[in-house]
N, CA, C and O atoms as a GROMACS GRO file, in nm:
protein
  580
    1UNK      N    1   1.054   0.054  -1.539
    1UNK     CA    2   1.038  -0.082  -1.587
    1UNK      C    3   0.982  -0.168  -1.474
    1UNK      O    4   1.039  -0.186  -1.366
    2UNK      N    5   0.889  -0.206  -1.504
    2UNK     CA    6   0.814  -0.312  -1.399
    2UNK      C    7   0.886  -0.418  -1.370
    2UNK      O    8   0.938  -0.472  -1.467
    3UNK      N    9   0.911  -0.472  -1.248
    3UNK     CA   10   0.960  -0.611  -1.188
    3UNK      C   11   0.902  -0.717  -1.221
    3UNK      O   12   0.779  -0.712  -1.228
    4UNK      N   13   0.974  -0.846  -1.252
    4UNK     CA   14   0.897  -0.948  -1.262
    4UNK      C   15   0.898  -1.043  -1.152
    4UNK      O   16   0.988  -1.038  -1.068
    5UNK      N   17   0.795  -1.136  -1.148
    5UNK     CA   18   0.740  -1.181  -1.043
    5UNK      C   19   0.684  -1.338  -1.090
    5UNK      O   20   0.653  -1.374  -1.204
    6UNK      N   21   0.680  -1.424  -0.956
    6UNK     CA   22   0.606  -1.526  -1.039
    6UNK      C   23   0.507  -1.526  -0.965
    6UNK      O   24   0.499  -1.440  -0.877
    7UNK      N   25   0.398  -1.632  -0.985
    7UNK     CA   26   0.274  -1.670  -0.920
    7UNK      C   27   0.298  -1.692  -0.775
    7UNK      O   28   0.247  -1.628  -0.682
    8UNK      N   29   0.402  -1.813  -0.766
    8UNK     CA   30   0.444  -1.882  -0.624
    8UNK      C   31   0.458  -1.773  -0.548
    8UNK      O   32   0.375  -1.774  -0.458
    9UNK      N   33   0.545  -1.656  -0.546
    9UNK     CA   34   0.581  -1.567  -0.499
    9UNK      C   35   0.530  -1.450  -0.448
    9UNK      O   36   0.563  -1.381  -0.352
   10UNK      N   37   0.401  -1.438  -0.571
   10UNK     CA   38   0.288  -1.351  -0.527
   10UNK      C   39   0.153  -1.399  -0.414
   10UNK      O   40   0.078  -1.325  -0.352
   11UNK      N   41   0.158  -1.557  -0.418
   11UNK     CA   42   0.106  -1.587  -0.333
   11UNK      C   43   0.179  -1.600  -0.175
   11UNK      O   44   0.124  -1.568  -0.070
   12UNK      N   45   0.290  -1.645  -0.186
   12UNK     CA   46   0.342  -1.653  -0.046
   12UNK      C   47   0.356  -1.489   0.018
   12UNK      O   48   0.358  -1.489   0.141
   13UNK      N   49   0.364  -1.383  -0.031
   13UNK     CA   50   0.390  -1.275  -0.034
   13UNK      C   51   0.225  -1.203   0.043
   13UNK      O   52   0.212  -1.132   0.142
   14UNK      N   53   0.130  -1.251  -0.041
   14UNK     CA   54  -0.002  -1.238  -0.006
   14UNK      C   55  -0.057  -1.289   0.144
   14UNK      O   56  -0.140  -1.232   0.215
   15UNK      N   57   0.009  -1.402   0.170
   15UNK     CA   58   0.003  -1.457   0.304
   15UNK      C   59   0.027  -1.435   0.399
   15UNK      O   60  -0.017  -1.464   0.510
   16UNK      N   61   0.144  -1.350   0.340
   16UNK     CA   62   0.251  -1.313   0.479
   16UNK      C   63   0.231  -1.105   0.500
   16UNK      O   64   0.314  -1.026   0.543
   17UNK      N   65   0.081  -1.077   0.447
   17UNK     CA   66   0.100  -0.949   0.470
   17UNK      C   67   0.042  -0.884   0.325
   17UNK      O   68  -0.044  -0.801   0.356
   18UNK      N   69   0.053  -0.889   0.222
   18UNK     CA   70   0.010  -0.874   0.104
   18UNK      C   71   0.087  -0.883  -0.014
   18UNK      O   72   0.206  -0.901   0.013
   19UNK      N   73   0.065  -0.876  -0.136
   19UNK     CA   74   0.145  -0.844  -0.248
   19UNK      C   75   0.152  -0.718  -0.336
   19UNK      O   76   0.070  -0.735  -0.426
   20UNK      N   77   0.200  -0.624  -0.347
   20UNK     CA   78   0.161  -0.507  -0.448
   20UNK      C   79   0.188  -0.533  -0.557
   20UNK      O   80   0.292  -0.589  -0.591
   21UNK      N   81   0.063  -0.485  -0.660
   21UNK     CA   82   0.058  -0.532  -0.768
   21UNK      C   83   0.029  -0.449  -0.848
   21UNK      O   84  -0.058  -0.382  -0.793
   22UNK      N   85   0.063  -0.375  -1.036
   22UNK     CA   86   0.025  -0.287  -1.063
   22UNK      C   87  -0.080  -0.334  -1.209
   22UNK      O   88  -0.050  -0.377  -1.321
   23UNK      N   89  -0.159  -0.315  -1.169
   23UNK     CA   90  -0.284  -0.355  -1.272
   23UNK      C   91  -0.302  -0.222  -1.422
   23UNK      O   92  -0.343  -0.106  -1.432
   24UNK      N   93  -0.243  -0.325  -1.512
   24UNK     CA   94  -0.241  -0.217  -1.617
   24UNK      C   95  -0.410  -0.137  -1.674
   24UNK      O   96  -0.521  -0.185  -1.650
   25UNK      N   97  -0.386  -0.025  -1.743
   25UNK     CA   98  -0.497   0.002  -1.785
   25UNK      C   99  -0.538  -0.112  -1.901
   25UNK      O  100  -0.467  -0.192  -1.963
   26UNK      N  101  -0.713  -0.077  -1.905
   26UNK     CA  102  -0.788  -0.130  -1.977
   26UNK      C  103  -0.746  -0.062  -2.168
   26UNK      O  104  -0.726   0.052  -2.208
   27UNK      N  105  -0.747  -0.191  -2.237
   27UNK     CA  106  -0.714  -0.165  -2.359
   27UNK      C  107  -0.777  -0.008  -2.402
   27UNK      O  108  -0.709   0.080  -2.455
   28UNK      N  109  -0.958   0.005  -2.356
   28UNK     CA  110  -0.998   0.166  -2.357
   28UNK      C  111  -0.938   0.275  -2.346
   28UNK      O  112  -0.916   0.373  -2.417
   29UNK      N  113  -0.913   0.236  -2.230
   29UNK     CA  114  -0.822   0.346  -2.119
   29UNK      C  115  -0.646   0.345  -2.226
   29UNK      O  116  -0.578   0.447  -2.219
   30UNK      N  117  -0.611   0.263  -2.288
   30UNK     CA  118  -0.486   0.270  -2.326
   30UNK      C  119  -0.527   0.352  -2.516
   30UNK      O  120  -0.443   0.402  -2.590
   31UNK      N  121  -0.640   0.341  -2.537
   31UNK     CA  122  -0.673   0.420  -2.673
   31UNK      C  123  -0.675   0.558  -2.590
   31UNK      O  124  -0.585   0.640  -2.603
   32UNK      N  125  -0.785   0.578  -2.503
   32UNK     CA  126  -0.800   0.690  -2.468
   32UNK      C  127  -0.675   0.774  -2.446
   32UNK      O  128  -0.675   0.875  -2.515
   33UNK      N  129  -0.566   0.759  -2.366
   33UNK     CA  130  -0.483   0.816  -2.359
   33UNK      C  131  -0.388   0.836  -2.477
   33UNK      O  132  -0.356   0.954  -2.493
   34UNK      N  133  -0.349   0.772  -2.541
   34UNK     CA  134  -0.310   0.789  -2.701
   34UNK      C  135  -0.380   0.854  -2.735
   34UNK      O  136  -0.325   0.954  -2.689
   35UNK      N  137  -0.446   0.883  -2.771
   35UNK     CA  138  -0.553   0.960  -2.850
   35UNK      C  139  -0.556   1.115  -2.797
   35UNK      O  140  -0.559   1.214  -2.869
   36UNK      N  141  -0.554   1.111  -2.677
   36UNK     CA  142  -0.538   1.220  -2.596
   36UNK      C  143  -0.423   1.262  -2.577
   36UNK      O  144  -0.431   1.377  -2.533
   37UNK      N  145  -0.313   1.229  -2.588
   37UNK     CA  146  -0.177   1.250  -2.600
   37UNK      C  147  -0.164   1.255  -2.440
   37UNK      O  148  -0.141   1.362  -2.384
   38UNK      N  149  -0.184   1.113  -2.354
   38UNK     CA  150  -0.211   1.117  -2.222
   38UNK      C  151  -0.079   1.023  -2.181
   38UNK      O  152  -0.057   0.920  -2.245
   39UNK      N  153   0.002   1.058  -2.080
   39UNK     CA  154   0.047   0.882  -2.034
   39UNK      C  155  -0.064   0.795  -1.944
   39UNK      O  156  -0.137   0.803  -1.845
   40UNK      N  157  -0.025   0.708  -2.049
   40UNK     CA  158  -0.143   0.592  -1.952
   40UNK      C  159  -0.068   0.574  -1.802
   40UNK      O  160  -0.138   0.540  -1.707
   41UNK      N  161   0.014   0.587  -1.791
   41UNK     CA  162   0.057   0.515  -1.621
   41UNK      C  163  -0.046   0.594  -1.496
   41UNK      O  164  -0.075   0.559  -1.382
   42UNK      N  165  -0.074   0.690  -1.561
   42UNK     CA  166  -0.179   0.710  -1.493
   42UNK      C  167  -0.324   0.661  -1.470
   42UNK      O  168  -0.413   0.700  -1.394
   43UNK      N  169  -0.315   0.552  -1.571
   43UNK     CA  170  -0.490   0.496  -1.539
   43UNK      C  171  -0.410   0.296  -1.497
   43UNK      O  172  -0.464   0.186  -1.491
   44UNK      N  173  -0.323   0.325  -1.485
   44UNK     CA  174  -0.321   0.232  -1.400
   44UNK      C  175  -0.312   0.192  -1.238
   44UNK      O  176  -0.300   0.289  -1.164
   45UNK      N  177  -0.314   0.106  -1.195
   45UNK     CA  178  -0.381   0.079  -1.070
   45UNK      C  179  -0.297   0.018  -0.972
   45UNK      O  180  -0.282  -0.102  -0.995
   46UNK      N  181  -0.213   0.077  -0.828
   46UNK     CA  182  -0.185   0.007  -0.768
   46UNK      C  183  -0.238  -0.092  -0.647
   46UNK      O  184  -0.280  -0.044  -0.542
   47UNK      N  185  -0.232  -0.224  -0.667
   47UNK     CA  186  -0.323  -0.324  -0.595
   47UNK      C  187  -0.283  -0.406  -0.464
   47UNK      O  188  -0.199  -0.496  -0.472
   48UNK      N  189  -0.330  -0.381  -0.368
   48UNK     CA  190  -0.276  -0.481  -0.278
   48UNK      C  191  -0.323  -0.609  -0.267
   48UNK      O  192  -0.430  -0.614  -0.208
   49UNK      N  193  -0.275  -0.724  -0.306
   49UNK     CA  194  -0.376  -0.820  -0.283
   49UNK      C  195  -0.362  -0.920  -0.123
   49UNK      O  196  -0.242  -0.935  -0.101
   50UNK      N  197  -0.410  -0.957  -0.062
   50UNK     CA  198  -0.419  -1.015   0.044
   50UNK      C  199  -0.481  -1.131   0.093
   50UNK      O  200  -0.600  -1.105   0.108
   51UNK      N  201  -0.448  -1.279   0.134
   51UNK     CA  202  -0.482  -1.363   0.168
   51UNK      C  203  -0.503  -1.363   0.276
   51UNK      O  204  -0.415  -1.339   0.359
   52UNK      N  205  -0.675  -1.400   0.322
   52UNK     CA  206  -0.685  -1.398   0.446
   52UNK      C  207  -0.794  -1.578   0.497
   52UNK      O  208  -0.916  -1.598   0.489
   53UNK      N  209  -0.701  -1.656   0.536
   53UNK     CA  210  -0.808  -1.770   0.563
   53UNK      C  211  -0.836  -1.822   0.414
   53UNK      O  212  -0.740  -1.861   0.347
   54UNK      N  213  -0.964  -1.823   0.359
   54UNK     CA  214  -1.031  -1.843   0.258
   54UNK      C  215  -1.064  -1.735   0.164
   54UNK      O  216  -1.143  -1.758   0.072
   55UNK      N  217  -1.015  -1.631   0.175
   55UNK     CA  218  -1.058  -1.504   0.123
   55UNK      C  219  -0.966  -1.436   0.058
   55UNK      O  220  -0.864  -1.464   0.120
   56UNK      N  221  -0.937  -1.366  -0.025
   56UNK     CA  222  -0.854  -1.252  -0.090
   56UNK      C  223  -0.916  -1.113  -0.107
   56UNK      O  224  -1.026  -1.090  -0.158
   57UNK      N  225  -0.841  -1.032  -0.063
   57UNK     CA  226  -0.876  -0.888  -0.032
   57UNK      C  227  -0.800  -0.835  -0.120
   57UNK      O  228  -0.677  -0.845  -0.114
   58UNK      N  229  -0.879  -0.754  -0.240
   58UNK     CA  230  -0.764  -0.700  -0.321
   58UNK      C  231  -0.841  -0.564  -0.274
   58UNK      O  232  -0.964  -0.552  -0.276
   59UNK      N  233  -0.738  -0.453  -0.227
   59UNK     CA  234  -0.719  -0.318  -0.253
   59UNK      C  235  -0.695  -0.236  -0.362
   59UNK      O  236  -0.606  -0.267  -0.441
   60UNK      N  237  -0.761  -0.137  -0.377
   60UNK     CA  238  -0.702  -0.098  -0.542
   60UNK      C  239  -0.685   0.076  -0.493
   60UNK      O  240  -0.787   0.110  -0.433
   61UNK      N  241  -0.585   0.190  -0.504
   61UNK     CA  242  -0.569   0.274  -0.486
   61UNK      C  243  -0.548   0.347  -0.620
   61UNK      O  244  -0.473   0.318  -0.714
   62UNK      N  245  -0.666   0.486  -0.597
   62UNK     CA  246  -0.701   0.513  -0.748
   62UNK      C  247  -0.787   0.682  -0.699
   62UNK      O  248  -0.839   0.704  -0.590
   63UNK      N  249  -0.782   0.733  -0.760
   63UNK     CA  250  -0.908   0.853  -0.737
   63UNK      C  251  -1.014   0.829  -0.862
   63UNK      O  252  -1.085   0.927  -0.886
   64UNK      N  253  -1.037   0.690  -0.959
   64UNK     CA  254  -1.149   0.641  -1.045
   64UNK      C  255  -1.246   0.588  -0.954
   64UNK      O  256  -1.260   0.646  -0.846
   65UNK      N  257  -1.295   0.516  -0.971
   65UNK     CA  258  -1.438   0.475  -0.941
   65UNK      C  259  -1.442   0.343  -0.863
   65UNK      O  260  -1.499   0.306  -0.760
   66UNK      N  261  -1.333   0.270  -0.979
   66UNK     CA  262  -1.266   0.170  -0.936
   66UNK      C  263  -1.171   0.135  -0.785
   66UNK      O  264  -1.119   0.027  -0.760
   67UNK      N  265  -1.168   0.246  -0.706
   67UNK     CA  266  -1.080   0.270  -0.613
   67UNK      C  267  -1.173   0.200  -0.504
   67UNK      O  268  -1.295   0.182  -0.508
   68UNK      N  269  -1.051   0.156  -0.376
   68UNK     CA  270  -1.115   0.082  -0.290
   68UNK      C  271  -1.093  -0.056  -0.253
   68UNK      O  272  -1.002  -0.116  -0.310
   69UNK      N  273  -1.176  -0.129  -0.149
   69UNK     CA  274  -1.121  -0.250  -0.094
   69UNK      C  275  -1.227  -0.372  -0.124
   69UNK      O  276  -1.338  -0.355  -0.074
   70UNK      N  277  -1.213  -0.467  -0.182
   70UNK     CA  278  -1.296  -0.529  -0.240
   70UNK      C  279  -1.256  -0.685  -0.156
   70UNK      O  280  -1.136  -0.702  -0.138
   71UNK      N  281  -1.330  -0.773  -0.117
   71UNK     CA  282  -1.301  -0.904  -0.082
   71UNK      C  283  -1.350  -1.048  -0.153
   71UNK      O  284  -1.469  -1.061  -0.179
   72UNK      N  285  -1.293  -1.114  -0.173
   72UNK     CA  286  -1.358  -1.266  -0.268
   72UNK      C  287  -1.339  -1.350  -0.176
   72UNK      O  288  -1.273  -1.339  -0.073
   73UNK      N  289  -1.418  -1.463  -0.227
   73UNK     CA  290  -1.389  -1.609  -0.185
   73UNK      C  291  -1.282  -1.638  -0.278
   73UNK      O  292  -1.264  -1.578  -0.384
   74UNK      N  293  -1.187  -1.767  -0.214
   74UNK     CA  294  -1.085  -1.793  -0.270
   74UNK      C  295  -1.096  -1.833  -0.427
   74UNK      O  296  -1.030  -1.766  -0.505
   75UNK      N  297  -1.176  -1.939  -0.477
   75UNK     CA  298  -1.236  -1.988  -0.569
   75UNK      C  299  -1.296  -1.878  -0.674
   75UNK      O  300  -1.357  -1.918  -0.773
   76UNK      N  301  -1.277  -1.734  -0.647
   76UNK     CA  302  -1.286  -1.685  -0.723
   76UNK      C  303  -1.206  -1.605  -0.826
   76UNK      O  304  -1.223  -1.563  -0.940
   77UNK      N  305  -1.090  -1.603  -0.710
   77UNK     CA  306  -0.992  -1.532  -0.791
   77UNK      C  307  -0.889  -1.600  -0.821
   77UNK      O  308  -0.835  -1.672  -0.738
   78UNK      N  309  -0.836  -1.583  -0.972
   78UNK     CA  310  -0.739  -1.753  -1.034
   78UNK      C  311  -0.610  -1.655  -1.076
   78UNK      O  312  -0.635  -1.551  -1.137
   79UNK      N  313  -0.492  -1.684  -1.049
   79UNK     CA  314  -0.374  -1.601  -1.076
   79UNK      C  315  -0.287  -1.713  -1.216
   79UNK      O  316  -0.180  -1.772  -1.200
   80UNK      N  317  -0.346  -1.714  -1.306
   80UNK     CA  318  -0.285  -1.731  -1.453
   80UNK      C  319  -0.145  -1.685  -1.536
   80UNK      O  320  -0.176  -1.572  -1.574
   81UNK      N  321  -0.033  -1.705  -1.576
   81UNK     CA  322   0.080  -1.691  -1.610
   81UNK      C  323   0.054  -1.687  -1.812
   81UNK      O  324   0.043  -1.792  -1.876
   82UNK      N  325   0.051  -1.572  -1.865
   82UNK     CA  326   0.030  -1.586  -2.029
   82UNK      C  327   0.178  -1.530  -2.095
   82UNK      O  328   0.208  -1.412  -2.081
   83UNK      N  329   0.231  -1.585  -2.138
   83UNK     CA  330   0.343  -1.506  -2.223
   83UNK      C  331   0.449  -1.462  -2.170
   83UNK      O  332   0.517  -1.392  -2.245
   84UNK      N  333   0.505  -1.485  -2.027
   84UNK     CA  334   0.572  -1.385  -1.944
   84UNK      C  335   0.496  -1.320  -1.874
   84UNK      O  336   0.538  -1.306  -1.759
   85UNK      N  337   0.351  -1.248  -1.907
   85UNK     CA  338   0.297  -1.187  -1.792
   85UNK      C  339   0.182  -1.255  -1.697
   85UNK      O  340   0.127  -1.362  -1.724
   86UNK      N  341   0.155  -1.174  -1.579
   86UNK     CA  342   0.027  -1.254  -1.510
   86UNK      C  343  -0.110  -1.198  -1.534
   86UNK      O  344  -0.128  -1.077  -1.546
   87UNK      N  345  -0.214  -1.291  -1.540
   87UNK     CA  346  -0.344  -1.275  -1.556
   87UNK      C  347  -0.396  -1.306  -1.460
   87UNK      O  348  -0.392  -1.423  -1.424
   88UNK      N  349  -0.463  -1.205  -1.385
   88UNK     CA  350  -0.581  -1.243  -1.224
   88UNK      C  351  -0.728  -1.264  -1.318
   88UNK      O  352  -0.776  -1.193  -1.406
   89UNK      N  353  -0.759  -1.348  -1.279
   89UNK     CA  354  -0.950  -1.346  -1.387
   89UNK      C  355  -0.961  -1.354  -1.222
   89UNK      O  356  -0.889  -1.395  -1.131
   90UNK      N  357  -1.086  -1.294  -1.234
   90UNK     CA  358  -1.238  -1.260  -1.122
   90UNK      C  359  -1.343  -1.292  -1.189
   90UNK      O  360  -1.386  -1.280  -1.304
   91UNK      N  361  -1.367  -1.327  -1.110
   91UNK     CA  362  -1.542  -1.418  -1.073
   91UNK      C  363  -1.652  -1.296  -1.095
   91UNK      O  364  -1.697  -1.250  -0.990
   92UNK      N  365  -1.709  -1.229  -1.242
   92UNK     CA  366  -1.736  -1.110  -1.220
   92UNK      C  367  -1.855  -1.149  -1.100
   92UNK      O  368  -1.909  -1.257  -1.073
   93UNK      N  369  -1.870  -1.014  -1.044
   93UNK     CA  370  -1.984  -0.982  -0.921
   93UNK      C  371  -2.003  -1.051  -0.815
   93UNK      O  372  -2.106  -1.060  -0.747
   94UNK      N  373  -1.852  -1.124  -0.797
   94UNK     CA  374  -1.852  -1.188  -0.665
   94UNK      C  375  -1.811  -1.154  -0.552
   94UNK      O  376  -1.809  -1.221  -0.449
   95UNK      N  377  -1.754  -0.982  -0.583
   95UNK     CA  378  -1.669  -0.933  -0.439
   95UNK      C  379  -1.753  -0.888  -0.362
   95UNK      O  380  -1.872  -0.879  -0.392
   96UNK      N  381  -1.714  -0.861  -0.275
   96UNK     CA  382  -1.779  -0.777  -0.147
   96UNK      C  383  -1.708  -0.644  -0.069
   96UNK      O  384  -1.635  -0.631   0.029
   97UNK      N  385  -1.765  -0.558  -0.164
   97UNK     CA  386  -1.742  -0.389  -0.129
   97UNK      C  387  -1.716  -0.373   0.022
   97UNK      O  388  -1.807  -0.389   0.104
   98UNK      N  389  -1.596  -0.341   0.055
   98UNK     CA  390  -1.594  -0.311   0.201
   98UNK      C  391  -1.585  -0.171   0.225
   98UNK      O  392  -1.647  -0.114   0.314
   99UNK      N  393  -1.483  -0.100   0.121
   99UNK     CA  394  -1.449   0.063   0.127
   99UNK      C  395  -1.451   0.080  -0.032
   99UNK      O  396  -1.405  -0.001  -0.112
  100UNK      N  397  -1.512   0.202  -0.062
  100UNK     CA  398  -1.590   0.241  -0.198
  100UNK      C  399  -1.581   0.378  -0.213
  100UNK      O  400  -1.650   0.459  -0.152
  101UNK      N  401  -1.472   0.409  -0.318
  101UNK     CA  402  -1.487   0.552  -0.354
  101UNK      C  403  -1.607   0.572  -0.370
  101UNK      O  404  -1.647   0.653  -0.287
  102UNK      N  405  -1.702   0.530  -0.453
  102UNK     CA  406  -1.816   0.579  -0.519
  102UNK      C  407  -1.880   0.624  -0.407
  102UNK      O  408  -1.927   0.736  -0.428
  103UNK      N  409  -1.900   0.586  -0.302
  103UNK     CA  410  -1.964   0.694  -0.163
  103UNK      C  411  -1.943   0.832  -0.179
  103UNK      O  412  -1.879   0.886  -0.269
  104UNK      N  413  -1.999   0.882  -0.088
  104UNK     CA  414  -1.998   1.034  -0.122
  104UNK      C  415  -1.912   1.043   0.020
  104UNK      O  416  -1.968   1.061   0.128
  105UNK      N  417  -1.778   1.028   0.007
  105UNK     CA  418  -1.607   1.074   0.050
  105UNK      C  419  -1.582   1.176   0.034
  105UNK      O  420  -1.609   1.217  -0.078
  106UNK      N  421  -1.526   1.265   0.119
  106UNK     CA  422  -1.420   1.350   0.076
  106UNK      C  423  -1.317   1.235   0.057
  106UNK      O  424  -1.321   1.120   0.101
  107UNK      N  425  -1.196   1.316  -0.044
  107UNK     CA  426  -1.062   1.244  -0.050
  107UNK      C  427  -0.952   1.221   0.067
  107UNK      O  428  -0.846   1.160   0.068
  108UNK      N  429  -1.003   1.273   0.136
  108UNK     CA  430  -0.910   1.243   0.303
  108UNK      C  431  -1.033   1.151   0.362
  108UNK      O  432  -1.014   1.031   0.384
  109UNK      N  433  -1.134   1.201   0.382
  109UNK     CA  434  -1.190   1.017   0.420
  109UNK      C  435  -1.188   0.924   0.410
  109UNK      O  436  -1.156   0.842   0.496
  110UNK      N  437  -1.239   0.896   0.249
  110UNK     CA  438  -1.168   0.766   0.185
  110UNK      C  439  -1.047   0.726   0.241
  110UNK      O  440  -1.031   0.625   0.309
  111UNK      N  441  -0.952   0.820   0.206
  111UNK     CA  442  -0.837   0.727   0.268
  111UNK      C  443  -0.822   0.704   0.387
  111UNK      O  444  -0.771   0.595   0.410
  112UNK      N  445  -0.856   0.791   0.508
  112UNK     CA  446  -0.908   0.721   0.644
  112UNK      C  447  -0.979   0.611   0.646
  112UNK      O  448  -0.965   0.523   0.732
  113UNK      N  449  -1.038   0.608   0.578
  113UNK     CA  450  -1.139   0.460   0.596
  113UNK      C  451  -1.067   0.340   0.559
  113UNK      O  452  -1.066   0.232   0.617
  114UNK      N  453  -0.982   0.387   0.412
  114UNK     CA  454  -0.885   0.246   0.379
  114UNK      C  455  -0.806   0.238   0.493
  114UNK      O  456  -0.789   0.132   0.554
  115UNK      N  457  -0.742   0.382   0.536
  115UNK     CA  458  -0.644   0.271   0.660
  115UNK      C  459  -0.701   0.219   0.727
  115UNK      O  460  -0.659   0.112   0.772
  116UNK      N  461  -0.865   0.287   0.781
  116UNK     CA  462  -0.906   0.235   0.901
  116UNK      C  463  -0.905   0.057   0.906
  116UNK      O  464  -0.879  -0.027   0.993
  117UNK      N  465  -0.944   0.054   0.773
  117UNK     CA  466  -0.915  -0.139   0.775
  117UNK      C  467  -0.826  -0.201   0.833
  117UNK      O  468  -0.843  -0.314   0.879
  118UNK      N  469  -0.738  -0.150   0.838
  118UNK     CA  470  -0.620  -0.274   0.864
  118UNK      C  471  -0.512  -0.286   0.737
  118UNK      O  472  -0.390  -0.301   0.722
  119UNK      N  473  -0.659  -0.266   0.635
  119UNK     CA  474  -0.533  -0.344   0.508
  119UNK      C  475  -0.398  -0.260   0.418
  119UNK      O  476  -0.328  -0.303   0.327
  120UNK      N  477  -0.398  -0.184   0.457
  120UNK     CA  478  -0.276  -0.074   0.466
  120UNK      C  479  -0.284   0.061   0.504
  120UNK      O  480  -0.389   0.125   0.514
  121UNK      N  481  -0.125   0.120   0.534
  121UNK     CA  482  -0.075   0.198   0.654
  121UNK      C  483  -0.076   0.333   0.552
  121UNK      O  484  -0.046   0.333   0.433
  122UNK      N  485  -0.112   0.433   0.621
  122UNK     CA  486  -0.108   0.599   0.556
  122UNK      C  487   0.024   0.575   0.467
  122UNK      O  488   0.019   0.574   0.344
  123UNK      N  489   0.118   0.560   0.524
  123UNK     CA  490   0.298   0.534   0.431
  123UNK      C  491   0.237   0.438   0.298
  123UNK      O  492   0.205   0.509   0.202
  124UNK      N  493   0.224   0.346   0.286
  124UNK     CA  494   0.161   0.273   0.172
  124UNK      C  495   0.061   0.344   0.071
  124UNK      O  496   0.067   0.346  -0.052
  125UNK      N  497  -0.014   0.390   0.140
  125UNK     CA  498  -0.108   0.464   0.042
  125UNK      C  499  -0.069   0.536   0.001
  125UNK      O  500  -0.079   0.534  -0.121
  126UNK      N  501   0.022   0.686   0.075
  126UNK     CA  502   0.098   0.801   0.025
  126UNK      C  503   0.219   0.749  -0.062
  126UNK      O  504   0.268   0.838  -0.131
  127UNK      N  505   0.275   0.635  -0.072
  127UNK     CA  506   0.422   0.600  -0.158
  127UNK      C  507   0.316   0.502  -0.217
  127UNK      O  508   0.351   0.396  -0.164
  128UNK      N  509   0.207   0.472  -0.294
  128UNK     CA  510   0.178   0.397  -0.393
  128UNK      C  511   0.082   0.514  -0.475
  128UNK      O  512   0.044   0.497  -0.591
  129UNK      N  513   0.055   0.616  -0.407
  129UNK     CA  514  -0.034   0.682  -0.448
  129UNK      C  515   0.010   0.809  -0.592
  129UNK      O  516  -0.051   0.871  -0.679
  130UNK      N  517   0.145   0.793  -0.548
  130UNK     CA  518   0.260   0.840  -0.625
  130UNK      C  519   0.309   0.796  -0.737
  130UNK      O  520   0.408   0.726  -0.712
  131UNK      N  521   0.287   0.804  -0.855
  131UNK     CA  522   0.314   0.730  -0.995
  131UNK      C  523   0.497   0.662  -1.025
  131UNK      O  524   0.537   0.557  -1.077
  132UNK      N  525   0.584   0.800  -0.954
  132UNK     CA  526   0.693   0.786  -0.946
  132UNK      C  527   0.725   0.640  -0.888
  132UNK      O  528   0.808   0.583  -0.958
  133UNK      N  529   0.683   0.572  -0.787
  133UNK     CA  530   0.681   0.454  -0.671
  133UNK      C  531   0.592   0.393  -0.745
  133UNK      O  532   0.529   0.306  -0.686
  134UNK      N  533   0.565   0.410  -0.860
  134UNK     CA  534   0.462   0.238  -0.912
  134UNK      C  535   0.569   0.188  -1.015
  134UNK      O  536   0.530   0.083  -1.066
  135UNK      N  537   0.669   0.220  -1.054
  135UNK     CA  538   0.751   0.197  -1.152
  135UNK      C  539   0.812   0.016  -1.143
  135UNK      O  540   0.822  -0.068  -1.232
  136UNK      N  541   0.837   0.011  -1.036
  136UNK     CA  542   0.897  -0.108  -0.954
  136UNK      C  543   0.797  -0.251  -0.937
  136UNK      O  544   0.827  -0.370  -0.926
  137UNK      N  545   0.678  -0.185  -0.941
  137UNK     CA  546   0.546  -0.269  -0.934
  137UNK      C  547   0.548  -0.386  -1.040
  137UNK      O  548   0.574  -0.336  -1.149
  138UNK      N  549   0.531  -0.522  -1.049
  138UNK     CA  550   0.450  -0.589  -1.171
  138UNK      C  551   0.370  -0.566  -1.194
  138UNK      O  552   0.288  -0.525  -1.112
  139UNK      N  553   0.341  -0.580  -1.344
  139UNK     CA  554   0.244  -0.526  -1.385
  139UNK      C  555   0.173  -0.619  -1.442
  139UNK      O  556   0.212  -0.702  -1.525
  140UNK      N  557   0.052  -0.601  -1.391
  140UNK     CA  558  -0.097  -0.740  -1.454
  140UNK      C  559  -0.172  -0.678  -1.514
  140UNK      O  560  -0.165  -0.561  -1.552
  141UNK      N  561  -0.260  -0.763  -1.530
  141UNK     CA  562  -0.395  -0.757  -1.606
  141UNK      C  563  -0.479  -0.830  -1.527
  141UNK      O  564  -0.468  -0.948  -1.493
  142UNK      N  565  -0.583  -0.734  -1.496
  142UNK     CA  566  -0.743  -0.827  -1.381
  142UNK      C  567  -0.826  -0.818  -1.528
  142UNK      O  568  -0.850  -0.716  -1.593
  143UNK      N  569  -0.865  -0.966  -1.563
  143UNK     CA  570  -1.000  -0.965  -1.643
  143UNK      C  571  -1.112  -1.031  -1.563
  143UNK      O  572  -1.108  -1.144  -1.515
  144UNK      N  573  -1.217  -0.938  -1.555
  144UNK     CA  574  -1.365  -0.987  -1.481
  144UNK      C  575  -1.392  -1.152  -1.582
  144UNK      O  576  -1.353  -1.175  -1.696
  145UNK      N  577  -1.430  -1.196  -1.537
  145UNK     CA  578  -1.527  -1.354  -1.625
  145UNK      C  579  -1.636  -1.344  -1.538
  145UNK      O  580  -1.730  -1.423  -1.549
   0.00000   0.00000   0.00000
């Protein structure tokens, strides 16, 4: 069962180091696996998000496509409260690719390269990378605009 969380909290949290966040699958991705007799917890996404200055660095740890370290201007990314849950909208095509599965990685590179950032430690990646350890996570929804 996912933790709940508020906005205030995810931002001060972000400031001070990051917030982990678990970004549910896409309504697709949630047919697809039904359909497939799949658990979705697997197409969901654990996210680090990070305030830096003017900027937010969201991390996303994934072996999809989607995987990787992405950066915005502040003004782009809006943290929204619907129903009980949270909504991140993005500024579509405003990030800036820093580390990118889609490169041609081995899977131990990639993740050398995410640590090499800074923006999280081998322990983080190996205990988020783990479905068991996303359970605890809130769980959002990123819609591009």
């Amino acid at each position: 069962m996912s933790k709940i969380i508020t906005i205030q909290k995810i931002q001060e949290q972000m400031k001070k180091g990051g917030c982990w966040l678990l970004n549910d699958a896409s309504d697709v991705m949630k047919n697809y696996a039904k359909n497939n007799n799949l658990n979705v917890c697997h197409y969901r996404t654990p996210q680090k998000f990070i305030k830096q200055d003017e900027e937010i660095i969201i991390l996303s740890i994934s072996k999809e496509m989607w995987a990787g370290i992405k950066k915005y201007n502040n003004e782009d990314v809006t943290f929204r409260e619907k129903e009980g849950s949270i909504i991140v909208l993005i500024e579509r095509g405003s990030g800036k690719s820093l580390v990118s599965v889609i490169n041609d990685y081995s899977d131990e590179e990639f993740i050398q390269n995410m640590i090499n950032s800074g923006y999280v430690s081998r322990y983080e990646y190996e205990y988020y990378s783990n479905i068991e350890n996303q359970i605890n996570l809130t769980l959002i929804k990123i819609i591009a605009i």
